[in-house]
LUMGUSE-969511 format. One record per residue (C-alpha): residue number from 1; x, y, z; residue in three letters. Coordinates in pm, whole numbers, plus 32768, in hexadecimal, padded with zeros to 4 digits. Layout:
BEGIN
+-----+------+------+------+-----+
:   i :    u :    v :    w :  aa :
+-----+------+------+------+-----+
: NUM :    X :    Y :    Z : ALA :
...
+-----+------+------+------+-----+
This chain:
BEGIN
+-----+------+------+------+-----+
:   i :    u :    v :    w :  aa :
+-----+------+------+------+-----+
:   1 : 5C8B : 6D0A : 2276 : UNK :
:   2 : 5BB0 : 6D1E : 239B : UNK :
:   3 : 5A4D : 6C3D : 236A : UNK :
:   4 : 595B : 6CB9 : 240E : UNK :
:   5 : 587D : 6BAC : 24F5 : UNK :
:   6 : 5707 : 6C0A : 2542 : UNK :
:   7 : 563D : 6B11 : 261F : UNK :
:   8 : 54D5 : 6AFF : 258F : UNK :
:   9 : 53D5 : 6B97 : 264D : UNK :
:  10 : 5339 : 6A43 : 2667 : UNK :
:  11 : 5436 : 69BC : 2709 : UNK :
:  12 : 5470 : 6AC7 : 27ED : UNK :
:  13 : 5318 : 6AB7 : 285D : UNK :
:  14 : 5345 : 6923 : 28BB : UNK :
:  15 : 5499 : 696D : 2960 : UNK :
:  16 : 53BF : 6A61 : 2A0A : UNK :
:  17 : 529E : 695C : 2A77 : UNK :
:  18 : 53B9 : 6896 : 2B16 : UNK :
:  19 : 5445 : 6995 : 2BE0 : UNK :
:  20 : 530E : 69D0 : 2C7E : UNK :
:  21 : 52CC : 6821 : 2C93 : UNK :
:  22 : 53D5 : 67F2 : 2DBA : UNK :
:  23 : 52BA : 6818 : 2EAE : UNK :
:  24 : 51E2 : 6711 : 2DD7 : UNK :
:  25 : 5316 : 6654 : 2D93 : UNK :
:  26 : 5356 : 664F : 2F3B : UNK :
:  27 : 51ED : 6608 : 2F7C : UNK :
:  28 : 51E4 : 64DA : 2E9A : UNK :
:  29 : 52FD : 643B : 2F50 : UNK :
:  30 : 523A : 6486 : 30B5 : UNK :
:  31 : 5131 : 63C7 : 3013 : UNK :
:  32 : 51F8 : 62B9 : 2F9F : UNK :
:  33 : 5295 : 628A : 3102 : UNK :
:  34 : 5152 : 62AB : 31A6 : UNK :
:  35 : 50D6 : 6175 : 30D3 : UNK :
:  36 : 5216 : 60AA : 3106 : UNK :
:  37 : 51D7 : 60F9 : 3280 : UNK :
:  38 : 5069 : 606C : 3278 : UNK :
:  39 : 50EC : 5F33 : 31A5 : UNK :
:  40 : 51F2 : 5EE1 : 32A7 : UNK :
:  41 : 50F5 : 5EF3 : 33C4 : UNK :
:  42 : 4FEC : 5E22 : 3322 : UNK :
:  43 : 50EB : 5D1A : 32D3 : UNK :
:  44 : 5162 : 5D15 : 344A : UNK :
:  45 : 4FFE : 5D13 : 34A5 : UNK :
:  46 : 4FD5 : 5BD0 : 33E6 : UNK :
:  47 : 5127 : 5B4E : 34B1 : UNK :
:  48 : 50C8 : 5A1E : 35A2 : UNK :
:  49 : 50CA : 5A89 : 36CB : UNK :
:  50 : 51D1 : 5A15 : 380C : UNK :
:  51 : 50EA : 59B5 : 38FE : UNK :
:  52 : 4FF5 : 58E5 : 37D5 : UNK :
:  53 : 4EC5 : 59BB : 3808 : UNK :
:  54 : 4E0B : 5A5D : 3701 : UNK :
:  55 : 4E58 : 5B9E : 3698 : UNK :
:  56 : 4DAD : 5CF4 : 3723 : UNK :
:  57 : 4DEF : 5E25 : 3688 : UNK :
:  58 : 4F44 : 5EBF : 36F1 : UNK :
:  59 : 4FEA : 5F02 : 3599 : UNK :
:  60 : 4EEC : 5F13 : 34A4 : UNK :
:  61 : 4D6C : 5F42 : 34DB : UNK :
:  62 : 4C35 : 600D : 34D7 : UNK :
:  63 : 4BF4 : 6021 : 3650 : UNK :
:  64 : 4C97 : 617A : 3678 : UNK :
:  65 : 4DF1 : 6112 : 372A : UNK :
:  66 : 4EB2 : 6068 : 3623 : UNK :
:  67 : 5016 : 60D7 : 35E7 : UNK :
:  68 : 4FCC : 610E : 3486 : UNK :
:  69 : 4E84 : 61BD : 34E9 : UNK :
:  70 : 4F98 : 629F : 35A0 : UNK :
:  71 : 501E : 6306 : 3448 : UNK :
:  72 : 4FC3 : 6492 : 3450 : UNK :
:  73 : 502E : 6505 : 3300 : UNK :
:  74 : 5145 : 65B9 : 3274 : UNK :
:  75 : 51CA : 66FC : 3284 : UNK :
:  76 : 52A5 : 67CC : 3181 : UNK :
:  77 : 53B3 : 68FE : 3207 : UNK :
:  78 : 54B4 : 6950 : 30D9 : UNK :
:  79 : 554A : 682B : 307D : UNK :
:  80 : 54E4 : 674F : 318B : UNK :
:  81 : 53A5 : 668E : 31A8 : UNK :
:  82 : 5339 : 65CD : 32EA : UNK :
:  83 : 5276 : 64A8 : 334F : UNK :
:  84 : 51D4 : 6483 : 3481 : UNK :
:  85 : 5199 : 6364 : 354A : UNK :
:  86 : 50F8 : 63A8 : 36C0 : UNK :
:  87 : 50FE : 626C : 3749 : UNK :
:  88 : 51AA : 621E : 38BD : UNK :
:  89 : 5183 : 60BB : 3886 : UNK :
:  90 : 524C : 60C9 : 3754 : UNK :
:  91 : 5343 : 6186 : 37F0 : UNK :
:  92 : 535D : 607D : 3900 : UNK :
:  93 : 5353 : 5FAE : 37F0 : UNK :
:  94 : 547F : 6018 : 3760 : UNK :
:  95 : 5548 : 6055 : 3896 : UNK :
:  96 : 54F6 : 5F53 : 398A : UNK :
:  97 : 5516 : 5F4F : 3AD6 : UNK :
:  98 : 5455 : 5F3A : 3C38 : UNK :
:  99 : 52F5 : 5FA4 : 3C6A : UNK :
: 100 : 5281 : 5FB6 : 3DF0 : UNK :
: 101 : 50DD : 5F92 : 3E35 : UNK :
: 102 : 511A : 60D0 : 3F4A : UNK :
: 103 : 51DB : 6181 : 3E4A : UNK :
: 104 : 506E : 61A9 : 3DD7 : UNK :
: 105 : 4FAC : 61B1 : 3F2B : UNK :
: 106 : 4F1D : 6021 : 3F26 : UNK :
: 107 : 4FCC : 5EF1 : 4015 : UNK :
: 108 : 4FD8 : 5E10 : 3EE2 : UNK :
: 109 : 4FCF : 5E1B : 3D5A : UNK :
: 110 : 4EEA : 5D2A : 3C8E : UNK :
: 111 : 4F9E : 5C16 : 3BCB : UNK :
: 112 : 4E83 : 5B6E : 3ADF : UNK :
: 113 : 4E4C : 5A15 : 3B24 : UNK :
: 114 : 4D41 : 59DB : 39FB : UNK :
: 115 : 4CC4 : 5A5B : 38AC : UNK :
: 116 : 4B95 : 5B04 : 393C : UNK :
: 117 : 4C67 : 5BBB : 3A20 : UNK :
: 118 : 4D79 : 5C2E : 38E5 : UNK :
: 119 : 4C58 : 5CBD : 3837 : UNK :
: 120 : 4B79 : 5D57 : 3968 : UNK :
: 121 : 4B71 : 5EBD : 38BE : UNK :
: 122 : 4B6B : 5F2B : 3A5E : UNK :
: 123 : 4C7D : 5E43 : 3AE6 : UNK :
: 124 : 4C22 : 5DA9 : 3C15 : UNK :
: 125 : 4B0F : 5E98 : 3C53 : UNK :
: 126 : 4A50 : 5DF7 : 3B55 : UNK :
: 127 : 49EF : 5CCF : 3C06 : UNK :
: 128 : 4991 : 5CA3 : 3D75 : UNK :
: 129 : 4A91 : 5C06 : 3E31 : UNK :
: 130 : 4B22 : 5BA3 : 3F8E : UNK :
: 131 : 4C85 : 5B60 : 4016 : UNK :
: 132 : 4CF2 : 5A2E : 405C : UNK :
: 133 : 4E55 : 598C : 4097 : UNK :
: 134 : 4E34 : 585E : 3F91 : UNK :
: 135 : 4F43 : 5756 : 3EE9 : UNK :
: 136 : 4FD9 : 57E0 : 3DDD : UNK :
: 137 : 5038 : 56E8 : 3CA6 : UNK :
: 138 : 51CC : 572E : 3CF9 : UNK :
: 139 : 518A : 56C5 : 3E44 : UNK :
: 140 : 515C : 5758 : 3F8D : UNK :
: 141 : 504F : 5851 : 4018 : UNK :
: 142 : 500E : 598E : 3F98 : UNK :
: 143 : 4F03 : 5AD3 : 3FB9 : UNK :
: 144 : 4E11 : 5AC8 : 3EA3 : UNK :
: 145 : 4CE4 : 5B5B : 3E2C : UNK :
: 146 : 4BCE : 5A2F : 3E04 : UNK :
: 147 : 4A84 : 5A8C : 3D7B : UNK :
: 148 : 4953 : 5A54 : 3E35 : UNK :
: 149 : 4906 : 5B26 : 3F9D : UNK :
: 150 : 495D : 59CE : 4066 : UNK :
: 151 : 4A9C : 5926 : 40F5 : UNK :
: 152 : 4AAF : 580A : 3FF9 : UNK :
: 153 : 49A9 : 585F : 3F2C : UNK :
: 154 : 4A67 : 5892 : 3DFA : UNK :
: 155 : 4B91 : 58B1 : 3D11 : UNK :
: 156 : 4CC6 : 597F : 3D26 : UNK :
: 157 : 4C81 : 5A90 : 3C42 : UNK :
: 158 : 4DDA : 5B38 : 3C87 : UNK :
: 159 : 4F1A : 5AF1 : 3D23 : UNK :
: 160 : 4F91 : 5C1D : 3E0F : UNK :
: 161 : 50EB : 5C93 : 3E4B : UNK :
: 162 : 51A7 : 5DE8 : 3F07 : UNK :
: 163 : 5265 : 5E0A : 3DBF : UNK :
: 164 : 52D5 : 5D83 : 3C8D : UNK :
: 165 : 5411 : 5DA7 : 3BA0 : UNK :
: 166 : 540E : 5DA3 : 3A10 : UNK :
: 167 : 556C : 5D8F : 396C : UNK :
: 168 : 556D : 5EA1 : 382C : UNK :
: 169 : 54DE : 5E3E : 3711 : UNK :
: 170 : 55B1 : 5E61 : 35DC : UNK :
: 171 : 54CB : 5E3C : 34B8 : UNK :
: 172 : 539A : 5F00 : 3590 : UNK :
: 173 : 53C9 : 6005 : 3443 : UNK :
: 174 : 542D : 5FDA : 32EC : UNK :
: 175 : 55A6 : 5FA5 : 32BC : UNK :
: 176 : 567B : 611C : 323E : UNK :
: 177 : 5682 : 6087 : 30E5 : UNK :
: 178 : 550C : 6006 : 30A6 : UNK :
: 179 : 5496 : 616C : 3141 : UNK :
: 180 : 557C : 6216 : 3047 : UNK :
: 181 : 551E : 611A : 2F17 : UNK :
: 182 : 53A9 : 6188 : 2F50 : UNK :
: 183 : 53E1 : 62DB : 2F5E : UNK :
: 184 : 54D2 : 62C8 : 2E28 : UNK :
: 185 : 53D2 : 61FA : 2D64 : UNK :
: 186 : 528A : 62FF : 2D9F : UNK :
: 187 : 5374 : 641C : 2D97 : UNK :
: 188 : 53BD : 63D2 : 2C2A : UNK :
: 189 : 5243 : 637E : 2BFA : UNK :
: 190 : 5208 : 64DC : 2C57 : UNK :
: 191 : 5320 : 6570 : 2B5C : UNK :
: 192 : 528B : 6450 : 2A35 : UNK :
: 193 : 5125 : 6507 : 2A5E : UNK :
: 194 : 51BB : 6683 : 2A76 : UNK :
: 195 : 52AB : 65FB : 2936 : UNK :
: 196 : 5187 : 6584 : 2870 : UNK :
: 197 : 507C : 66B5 : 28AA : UNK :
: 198 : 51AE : 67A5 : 2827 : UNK :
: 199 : 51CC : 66C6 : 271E : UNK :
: 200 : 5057 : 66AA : 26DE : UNK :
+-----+------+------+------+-----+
């Protein structure tokens, strides 16, 4: 006895709709990464800083620079999708290392030495300043920028220094498994919402 097993064209055309959903299916964990990303960087955002000042803008922000800001969207090939992050300073972030003032042309780079300087959308070009050797709180003389046009006119604005060296950061991303949670999670968002409208 042979039986004879006929899928129903209603099902054929959901199995049909879900073929075609791996791109929605790939773009809805993109998404869900992308929003884990942003999450992470406004948390470390809120992270006291080191040094005690307040905090500028480097991970999350509106000014136009933030790493998150960085965050250029996703792109699908196949079975792949990618997420793009073009950011230097998180890449420095995440390795570490040595960064040299005449790597970039200048004799020093500008260490903040206040709030107002943090947040200076310009840097030090934002204020009008003068350079000065001055006591620094750890002791001992050092180059600074001090506001004001005048030899002791002011306060230091910035320390300056030939170079400075960050050790890597380890949590400067997600962690493999929160990254792969989020895209899990909106991924089967995505196949709930194709599920339902076949279903509908």
């Amino acid at each position: 006895m042979n039986i004879e097993v006929t899928i129903p064209a209603s099902l054929t055309q959901t199995l049909e709709d879900l073929a075609d959903a791996k791109h929605s299916v790939l773009e809805g964990a993109s998404m869900g990464i992308e929003a884990a990303l942003r999450e992470h960087f406004a948390y470390l955002q809120k992270r006291p800083r080191k040094d005690g000042l307040a905090h500028g803008y480097f991970w999350s922000g509106t000014n136009g620079n933030s790493v998150a800001e960085q965050i250029s969207g996703h792109a699908i090939s196949g079975d792949t999708a990618t997420v793009s992050i073009d950011s230097a300073p998180l890449a420095h972030k995440m390795t570490g290392g040595t960064i040299e003032a005449k790597d970039y042309g200048h004799k020093y780079l500008t260490i903040p030495a206040t709030d107002e300087a943090v947040k200076a959308p310009r840097g030090a070009r934002s204020f009008q300043t003068h350079f000065e050797f001055t006591e620094h709180p750890s002791g001992g003389m050092r180059p600074a920028l001090v506001s004001g046009s005048e030899s002791g006119s002011g306060s230091v604005l910035y320390w300056l220094v030939r170079s400075v060296t960050h050790q890597p950061m380890g949590d400067a991303l997600p962690s493999d498994r929160e990254l792969e949670e989020a895209a899990y999670e909106a991924s089967l968002d995505v196949i709930d919402a194709i599920l339902n409208g076949a279903a509908a």
